[in-house]
C-alpha positions in Angstrom: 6.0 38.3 -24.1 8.6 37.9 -26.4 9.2 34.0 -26.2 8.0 31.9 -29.0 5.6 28.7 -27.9 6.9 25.6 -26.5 6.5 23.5 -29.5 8.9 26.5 -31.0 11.2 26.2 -28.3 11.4 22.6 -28.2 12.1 22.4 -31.7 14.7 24.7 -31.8 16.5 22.6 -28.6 16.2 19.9 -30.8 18.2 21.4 -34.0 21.5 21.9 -31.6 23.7 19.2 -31.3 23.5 16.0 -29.5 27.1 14.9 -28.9 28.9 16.2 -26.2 32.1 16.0 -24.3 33.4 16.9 -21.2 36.9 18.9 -21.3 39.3 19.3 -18.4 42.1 22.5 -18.0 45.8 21.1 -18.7 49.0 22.3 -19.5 50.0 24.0 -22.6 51.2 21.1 -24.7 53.2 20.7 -28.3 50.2 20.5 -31.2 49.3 17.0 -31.6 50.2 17.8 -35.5 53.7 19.3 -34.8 54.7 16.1 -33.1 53.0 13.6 -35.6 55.1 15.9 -38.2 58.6 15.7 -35.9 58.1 12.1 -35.6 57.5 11.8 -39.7 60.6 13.7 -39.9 62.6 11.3 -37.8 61.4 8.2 -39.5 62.7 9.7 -43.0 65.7 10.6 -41.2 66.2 7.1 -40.1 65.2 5.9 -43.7 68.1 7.9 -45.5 70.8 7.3 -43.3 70.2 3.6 -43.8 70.1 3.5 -47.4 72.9 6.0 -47.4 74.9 3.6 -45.4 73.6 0.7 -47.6 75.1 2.6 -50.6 78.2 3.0 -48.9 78.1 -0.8 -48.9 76.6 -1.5 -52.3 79.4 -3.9 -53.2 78.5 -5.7 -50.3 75.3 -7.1 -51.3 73.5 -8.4 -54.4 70.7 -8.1 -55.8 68.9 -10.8 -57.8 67.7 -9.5 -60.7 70.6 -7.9 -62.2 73.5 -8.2 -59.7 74.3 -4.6 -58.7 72.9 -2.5 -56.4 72.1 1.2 -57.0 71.0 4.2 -55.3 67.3 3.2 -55.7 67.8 0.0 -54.8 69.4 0.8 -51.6 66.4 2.8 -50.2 64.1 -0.3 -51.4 66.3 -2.3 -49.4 66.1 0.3 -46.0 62.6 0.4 -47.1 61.9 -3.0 -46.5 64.5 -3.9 -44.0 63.2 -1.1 -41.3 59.2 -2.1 -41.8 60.8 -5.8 -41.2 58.9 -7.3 -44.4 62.2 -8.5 -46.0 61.4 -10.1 -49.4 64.9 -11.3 -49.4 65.5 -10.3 -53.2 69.1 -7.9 -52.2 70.9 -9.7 -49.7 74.4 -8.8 -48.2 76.8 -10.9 -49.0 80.4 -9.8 -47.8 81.4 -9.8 -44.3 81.3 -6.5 -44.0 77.5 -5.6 -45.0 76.6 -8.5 -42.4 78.5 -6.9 -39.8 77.0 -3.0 -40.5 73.3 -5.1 -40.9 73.9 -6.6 -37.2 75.4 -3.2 -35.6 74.1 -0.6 -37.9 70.6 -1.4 -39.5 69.1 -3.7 -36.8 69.6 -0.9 -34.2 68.5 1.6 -36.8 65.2 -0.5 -37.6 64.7 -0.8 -34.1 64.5 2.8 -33.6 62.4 3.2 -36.9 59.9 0.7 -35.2 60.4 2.8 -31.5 59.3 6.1 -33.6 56.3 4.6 -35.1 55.4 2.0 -32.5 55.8 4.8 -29.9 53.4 7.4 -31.4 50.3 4.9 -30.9 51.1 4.1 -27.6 51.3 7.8 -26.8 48.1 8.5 -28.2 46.9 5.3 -26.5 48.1 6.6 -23.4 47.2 9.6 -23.1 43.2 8.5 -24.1 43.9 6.3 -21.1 45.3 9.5 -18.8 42.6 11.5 -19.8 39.9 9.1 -18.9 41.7 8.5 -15.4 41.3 12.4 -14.9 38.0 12.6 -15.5 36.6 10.1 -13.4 38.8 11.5 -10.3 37.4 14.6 -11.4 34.0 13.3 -11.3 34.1 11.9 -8.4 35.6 14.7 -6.1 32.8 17.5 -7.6 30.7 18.2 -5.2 28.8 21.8 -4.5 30.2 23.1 -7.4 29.5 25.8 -9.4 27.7 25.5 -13.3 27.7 28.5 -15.7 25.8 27.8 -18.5 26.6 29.8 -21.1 30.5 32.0 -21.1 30.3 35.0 -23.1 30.5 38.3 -21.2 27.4 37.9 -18.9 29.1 34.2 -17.5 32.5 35.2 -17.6 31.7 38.2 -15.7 29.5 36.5 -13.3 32.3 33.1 -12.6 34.9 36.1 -12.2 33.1 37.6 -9.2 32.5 35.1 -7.6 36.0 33.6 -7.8 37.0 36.6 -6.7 35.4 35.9 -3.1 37.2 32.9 -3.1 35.7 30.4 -5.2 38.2 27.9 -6.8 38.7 27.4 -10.1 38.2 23.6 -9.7 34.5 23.9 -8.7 33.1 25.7 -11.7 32.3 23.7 -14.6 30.9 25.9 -17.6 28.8 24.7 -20.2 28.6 26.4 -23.7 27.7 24.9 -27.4 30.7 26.4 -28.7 33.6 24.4 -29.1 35.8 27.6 -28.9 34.1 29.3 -25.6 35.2 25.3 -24.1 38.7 26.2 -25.0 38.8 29.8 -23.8 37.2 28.5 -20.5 39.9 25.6 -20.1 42.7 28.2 -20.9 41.3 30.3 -17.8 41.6 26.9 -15.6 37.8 26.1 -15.9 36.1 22.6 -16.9 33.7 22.9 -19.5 31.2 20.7 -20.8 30.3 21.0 -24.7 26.8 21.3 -25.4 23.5 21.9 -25.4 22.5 23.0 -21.7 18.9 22.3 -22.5 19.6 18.5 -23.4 19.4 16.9 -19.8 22.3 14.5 -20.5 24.6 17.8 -21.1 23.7 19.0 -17.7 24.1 15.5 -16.0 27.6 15.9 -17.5 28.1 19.0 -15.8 27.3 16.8 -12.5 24.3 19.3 -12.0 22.7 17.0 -9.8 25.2 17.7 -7.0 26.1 21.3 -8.0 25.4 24.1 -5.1 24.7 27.3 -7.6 24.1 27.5 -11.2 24.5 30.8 -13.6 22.2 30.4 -16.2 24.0 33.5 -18.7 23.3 32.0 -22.1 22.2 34.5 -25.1 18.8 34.1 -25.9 16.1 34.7 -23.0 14.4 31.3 -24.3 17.3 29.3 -23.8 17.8 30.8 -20.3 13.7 29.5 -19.8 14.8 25.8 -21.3 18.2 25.4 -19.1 16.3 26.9 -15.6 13.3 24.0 -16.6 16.0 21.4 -17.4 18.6 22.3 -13.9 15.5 22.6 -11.9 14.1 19.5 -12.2 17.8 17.4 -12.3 18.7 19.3 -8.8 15.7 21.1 -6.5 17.9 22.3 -3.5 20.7 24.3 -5.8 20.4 28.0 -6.1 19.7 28.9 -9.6 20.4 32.6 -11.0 19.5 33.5 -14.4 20.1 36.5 -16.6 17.5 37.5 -19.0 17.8 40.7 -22.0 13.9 41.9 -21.4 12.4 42.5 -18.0 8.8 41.1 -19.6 10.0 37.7 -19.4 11.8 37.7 -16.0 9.0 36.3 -14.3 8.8 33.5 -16.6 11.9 32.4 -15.3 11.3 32.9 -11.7 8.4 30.6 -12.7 10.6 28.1 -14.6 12.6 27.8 -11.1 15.5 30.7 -10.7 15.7 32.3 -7.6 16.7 35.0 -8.8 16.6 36.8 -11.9 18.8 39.7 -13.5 17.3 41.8 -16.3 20.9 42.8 -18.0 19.2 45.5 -20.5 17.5 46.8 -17.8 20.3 46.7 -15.1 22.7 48.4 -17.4 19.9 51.1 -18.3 19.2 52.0 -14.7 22.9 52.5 -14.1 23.0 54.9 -17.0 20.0 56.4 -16.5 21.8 57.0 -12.5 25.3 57.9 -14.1 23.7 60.7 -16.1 21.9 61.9 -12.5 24.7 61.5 -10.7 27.8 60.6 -12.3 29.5 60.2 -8.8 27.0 57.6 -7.9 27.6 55.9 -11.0 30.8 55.2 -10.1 30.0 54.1 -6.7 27.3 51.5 -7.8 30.1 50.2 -10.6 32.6 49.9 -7.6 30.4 48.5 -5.7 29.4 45.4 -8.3 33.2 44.7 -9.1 34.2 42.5 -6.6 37.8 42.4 -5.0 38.2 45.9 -5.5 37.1 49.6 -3.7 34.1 48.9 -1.7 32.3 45.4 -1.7 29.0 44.5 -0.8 28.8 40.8 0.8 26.6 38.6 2.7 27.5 36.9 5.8 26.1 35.6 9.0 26.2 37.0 12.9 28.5 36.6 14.6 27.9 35.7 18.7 28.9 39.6 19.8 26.6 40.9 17.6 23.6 38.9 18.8 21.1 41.4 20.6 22.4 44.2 18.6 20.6 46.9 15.8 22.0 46.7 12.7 23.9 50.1 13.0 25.3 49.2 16.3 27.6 46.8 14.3 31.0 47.3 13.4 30.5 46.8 9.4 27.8 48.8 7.4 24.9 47.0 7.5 22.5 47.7 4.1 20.2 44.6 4.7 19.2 41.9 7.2 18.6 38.8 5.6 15.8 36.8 8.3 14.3 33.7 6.4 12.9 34.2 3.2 12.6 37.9 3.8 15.1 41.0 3.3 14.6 43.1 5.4 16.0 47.0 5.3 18.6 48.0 7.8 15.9 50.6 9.0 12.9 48.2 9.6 11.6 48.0 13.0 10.4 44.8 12.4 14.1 43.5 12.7 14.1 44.6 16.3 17.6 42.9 17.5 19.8 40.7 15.3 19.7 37.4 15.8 22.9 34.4 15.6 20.0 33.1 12.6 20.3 36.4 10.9 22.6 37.4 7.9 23.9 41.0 6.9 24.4 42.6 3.8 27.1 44.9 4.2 29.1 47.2 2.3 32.9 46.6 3.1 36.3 47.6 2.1 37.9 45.1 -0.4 40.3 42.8 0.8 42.0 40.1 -1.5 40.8 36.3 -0.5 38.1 37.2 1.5 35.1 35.0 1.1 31.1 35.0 1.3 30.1 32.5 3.7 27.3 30.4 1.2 23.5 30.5 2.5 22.0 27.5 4.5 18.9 27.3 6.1 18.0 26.8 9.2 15.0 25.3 11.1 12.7 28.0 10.6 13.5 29.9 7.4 
């Protein structure tokens, strides 16, 4: 067995991370520092141009200490005319700085106080946008999908079964890495930051009322901790976990997956039937790439095919699922098919279609 103890384990979990956040796909935005920097810009902008027009004007006004007023002196004055604190020291005098203060400046502080005013609100507002979304997005998810863990064992996985018609909107993925969230909410996925082992993360992943979960993460004890943690937080979802060594693949069906995938060994035994057969090779590869060649898919029976064998049907039957058991096309145990039944059949691609999801039935 090549997992450490539990106590190992648990201590491990516990030296990740503890905060968490939930992240939502949106539209490709300015950087929040470009437009801090624009609005910066703008503000000087609005500074010089009233203490140039001030200047322009410097006969106009007086200042109390000696009398004139210079260049200096006129961005003191825009200084504190535009931030409204006024210490009344340089003052205009003639007619004609009153009249440029009430037609020129006070418009020009306005906008100075629009620019900086305006840049919290917008961050105000968009903290406030962002919760909205993701309680409406909390409360619509239901039987969605959870990938735990998004390098290329997840991302391949999410991919396929998009690709039977999955939406985008009903997969949340789940990954430690700040930077996997990102790449996920750039493909149009949610993603929850975190530790998947940590039962809060998962609750924020709405596990609870998630159909399927993926367990792909990179380490085979990590896979054990997140099956544990998703199994007891939902007992009716379908859990399928991938795991590097084929020793420890019945720990996880222990731990609660319903099915496990041994990635070293899966890969191995399509090498090990490329280099028999290289023909073969390629069919098996077409065969797991979904939307594409020849697909193999899982669906119920319909009412003409009730009474039927498996090879008098008009698709390619591989498998009959009946209950718990699978059951090869070839069994005579299968006898007829039944409206309870569901095939595994090998089909040509076509773009859209979708796999019908499991649900028992009185007597599974």
């Amino acid at each position: 067995m090549k997992l450490p103890g539990h106590d190992a384990i648990a201590r491990q979990a516990g030296e990740h991370l503890v905060t968490h956040r939930v992240t939502l796909p949106r539209k490709v935005v300015e950087r929040p520092l470009r437009q801090v920097a624009k609005r910066l810009v703008m503000a000087l902008a609005v500074l010089v141009a009233t203490a140039l027009v001030v200047y322009a004007d410097r006969d106009g006004y007086h200042d109390n200490s000696d009398g004139s007023v210079d260049l200096l002196d006129a961005f003191y004055y825009a200084t504190v005319t535009l931030s409204t604190t006024g210490y009344g020291d340089i003052t205009p005098v003639s007619d004609s700085a009153r009249l440029t203060n009430i037609f020129v400046i006070t418009p020009l502080r306005v906008l100075f106080l629009i620019i900086l005013v305006g840049t919290t609100l917008e961050v105000l507002t968009e903290r406030t946008r962002e919760e909205w979304r993701l309680n409406r997005w909390r409360s619509a998810l239901r039987d969605h999908t959870v990938v735990v863990g998004f390098g290329t064992k997840g991302r391949s996985a999410i991919r396929t079964v998009c690709a039977t018609g999955l939406r985008k909107e009903q997969v949340v993925v789940v990954d430690p890495s700040s930077k996997v969230i990102d790449t996920a909410n750039a493909e149009g996925f949610a993603g929850v930051m975190g530790d998947a082992t940590r039962s809060e993360v998962l609750e924020r992943a709405e596990v609870h009322r998630a159909r399927q979960i993926i367990v792909a993460p990179q380490r085979d004890d990590t896979a054990v901790l997140v099956t544990l943690t998703a199994r007891q937080l939902n007992r009716g979802a379908k859990i399928v976990a991938a795991v590097r060594e084929e020793e420890n693949a019945p720990l996880l069906r222990q731990s609660g997956a319903d099915a496990v995938i041994t990635s070293s060994g899966a890969a191995g035994r399509l090498l090990g039937l490329s280099v028999l057969s290289p023909a073969a090779g390629m069919v098996m590869e077409d065969l797991i790439q979904q939307g594409s060649g020849l697909d193999i898919v899982e669906r119920p029976v319909v009412r003409a095919e009730v009474g039927r064998r498996p090879r008098e049907t008009d698709d390619l039957v591989v498998s009959v699922l009946r209950g718990h058991r699978v059951l090869g096309y070839d069994d005579p145990s299968i006898g007829t098919l039944r409206l309870t039944d569901r095939l595994i059949t090998i089909v040509r691609a076509t773009p859209g279609a979708q796999v019908t999801p499991h649900r028992p039935v009185n007597g599974d």
